[in-house]
C-alpha positions as CSV (number, residue, x, y, z in Angstrom):
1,X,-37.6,-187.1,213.7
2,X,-36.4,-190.6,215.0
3,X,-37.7,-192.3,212.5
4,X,-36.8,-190.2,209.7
5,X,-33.3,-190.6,211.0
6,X,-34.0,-194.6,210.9
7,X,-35.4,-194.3,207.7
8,X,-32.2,-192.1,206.0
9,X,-29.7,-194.6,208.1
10,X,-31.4,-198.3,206.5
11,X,-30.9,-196.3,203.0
12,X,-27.6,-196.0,203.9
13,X,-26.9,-199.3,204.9
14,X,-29.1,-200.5,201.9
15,X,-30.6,-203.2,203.9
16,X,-33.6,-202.3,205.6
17,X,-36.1,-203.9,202.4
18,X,-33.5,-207.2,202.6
19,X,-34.0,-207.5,206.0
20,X,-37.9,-206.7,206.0
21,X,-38.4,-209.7,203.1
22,X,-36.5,-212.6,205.3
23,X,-38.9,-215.1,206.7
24,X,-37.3,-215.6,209.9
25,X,-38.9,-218.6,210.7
26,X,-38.3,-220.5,207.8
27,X,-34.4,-219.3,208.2
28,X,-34.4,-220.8,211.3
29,X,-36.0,-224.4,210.2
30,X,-33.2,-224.4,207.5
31,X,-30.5,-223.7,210.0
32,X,-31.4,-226.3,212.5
33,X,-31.0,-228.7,209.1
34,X,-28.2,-227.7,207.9
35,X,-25.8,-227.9,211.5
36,X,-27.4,-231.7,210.9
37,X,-26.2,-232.4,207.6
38,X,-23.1,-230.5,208.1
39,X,-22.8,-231.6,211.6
40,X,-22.6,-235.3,210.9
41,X,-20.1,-234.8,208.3
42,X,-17.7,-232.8,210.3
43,X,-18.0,-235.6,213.1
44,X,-16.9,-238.0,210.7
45,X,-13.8,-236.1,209.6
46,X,-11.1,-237.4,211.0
47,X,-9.3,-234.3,211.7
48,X,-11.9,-233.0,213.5
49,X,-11.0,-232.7,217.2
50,X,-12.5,-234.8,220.0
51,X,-13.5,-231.1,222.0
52,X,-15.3,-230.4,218.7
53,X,-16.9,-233.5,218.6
54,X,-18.2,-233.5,222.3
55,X,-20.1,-230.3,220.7
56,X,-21.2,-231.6,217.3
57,X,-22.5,-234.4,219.5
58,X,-24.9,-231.9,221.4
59,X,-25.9,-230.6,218.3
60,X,-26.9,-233.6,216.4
61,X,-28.7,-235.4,219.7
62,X,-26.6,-238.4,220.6
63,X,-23.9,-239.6,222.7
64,X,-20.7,-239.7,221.4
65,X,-19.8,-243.1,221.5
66,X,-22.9,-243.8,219.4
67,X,-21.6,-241.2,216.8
68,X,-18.7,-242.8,216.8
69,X,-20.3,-246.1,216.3
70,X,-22.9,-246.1,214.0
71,X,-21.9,-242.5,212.3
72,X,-22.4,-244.2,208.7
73,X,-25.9,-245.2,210.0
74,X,-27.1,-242.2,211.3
75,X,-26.0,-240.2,208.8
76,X,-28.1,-242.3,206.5
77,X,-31.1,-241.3,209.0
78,X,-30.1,-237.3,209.2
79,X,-30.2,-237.2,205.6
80,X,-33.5,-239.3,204.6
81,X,-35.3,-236.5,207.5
82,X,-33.4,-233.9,206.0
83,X,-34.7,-234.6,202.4
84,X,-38.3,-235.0,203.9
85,X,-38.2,-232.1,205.2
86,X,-36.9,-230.0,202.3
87,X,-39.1,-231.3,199.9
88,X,-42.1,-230.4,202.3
89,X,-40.0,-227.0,202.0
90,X,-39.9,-227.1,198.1
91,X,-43.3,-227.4,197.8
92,X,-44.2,-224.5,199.8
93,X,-41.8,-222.3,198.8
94,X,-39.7,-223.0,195.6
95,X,-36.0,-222.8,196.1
96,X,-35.7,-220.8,199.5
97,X,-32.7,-218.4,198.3
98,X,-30.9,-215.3,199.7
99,X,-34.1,-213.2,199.8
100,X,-36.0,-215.1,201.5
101,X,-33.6,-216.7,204.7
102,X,-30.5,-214.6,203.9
103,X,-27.0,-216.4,204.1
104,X,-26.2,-219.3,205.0
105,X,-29.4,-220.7,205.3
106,X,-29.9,-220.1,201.4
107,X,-27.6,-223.0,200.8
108,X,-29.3,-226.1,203.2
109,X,-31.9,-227.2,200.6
110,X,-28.3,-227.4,198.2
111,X,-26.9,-229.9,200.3
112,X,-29.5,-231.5,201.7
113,X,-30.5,-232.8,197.9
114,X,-27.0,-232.9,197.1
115,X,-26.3,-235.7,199.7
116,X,-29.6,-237.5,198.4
117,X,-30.4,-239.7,195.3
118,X,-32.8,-236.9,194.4
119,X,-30.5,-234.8,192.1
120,X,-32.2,-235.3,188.8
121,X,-35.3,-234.0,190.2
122,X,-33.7,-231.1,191.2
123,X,-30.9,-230.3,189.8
124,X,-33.3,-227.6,187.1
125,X,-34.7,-225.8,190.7
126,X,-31.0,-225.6,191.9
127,X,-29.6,-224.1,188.8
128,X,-32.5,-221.7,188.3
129,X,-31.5,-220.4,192.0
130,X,-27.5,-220.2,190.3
131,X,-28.9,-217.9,187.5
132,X,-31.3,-215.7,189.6
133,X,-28.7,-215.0,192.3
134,X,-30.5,-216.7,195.0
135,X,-27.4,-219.6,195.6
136,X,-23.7,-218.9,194.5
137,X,-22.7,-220.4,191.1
138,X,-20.2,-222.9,192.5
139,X,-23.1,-224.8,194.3
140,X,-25.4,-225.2,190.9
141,X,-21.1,-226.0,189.5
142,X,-21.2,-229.1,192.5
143,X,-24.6,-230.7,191.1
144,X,-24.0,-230.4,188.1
145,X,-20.7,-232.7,188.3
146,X,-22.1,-234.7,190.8
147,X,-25.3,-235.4,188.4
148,X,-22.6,-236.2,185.5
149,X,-20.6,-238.7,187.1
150,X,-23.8,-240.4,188.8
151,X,-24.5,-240.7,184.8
152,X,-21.0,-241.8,184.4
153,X,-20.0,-239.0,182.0
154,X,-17.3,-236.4,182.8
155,X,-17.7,-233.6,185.0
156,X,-17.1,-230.2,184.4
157,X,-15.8,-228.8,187.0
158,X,-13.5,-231.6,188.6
159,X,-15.5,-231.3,192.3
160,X,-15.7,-235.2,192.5
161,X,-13.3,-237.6,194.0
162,X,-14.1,-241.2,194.3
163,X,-11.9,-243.8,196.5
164,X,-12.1,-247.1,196.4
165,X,-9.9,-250.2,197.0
166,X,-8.4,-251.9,193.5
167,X,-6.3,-254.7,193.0
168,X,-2.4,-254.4,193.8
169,X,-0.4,-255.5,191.0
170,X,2.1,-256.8,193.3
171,X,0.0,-259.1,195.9
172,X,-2.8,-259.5,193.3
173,X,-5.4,-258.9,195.9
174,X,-7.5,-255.7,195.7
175,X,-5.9,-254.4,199.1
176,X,-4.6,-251.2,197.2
177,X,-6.7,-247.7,198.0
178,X,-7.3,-245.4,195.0
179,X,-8.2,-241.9,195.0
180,X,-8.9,-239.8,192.2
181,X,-10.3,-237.2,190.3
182,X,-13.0,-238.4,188.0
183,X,-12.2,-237.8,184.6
184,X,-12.9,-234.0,183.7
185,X,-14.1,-232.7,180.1
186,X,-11.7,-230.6,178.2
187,X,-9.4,-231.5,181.9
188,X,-6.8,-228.5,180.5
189,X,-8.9,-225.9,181.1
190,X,-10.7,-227.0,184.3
191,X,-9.1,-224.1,186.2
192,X,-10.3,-221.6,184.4
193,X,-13.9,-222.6,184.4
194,X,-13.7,-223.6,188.4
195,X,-12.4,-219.5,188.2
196,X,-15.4,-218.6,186.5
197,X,-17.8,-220.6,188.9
198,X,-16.5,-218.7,191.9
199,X,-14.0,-221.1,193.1
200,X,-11.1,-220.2,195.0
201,X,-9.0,-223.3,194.8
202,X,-7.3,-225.1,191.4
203,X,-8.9,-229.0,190.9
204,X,-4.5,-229.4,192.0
205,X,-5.4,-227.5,195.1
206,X,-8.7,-229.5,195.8
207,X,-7.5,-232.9,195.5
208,X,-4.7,-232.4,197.4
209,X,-7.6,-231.9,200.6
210,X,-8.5,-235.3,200.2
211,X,-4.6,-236.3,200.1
212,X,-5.5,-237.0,196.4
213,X,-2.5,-236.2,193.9
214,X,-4.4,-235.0,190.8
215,X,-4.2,-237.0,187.5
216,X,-6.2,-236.2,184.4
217,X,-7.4,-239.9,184.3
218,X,-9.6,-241.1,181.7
219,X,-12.4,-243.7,182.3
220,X,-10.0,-246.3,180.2
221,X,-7.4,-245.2,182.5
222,X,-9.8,-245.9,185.7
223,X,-10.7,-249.2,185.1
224,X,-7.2,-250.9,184.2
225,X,-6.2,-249.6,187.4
226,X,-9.4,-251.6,189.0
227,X,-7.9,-254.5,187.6
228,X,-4.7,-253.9,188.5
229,X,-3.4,-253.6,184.9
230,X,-2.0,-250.3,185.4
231,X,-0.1,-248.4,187.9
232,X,-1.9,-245.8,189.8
233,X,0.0,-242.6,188.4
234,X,0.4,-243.3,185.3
């Protein structure tokens, strides 16, 4: 009688099959990689607080002071483990989506390879995960852009932001930060595909994280301001 009663109640719920599929163990592995990746990241944030970043410390395995040392370093070493280990993952398993570690863990090989120089080897495994269901749209939307611009073409979606120092007209030396959008196919209706993608802030909105005041630049556009031959903002 229990067990009918268990039985009735998981077809309630609708889970019971979900839950029976996950491979717990492999969910695990992928979580412990992806507090790293993201870990690392949100040490590095400046607004990030230093109680936060006592914990992040624990969780990544050094001191503090070392983070705050040689963070650009050892991020460099989190994320050439981190790709060794997904790939060992990839090989094994294919794309390890939402049936098979459930959520969150169904994004860490996303970005893992998206914070690697192994993008064009992947991107077609990611996107086939977009289409099945197995990893929300908007992740398979970030690769994609991010694969453009590392082709230097225009994104899509308008997820990337570069900054970079550039010569100030004024002084003449390049002692002048610039941060921007990169220039955005068909930039007009950007919105309405970020929309689509599952995206729950305009490219206005998304910029404006990053203290980035959003201008539909072209690359023309980019590189007089490099030179200091145009004003950023216009």
């Amino acid at each position: 009688m229990k067990r009918t009663l268990l039985i009735i109640a998981c077809l309630i719920a609708g889970n019971c099959f979900a839950q029976s599929k996950i491979n717990l163990q492999l969910k695990a592995q992928l979580d412990t990689i992806l507090q790293t990746d993201q870990g690392i990241r949100e040490f590095m944030d400046t607004s990030t607080n230093e109680k936060r970043k006592d914990t992040l410390a624990m969780v990544l395995g050094y001191p503090k002071d070392t983070l705050k040392n040689q963070q650009w370093n050892i991020m460099g070493k989190i994320d050439g483990a981190n790709v060794a280990k997904v790939e060992r993952i990839i090989a094994q398993y294919g794309y390890p989506g939402k049936t098979m570690v459930g959520e969150p863990e169904n994004t860490t090989v996303f970005f893992v390879i998206q914070h690697s120089n192994k993008i064009e080897k992947y991107y077609s495994l990611i996107a086939e995960a977009g289409k099945k269901g197995e990893l929300p749209f908007k992740y398979v939307a970030m690769m994609l852009d991010r694969k453009l611009s590392n082709e230097n073409k225009e994104q899509i979606y308008g997820t990337q932001m570069y900054f970079q120092n550039v010569i100030n007209p004024k002084t003449g030396k390049k002692d002048l930060q610039f941060g921007y959008v990169r220039p955005i196919k068909d930039a007009a209706n950007v919105n309405k595909r970020r929309k689509e993608a599952g995206f729950d802030t305009t490219v206005e909105e998304n910029a404006r994280r990053f203290d980035i005041v959003y201008k539909p630049y072209t690359f023309e556009q980019i590189e007089k301001i490099k030179k200091g031959e145009l004003a950023i903002g216009n």
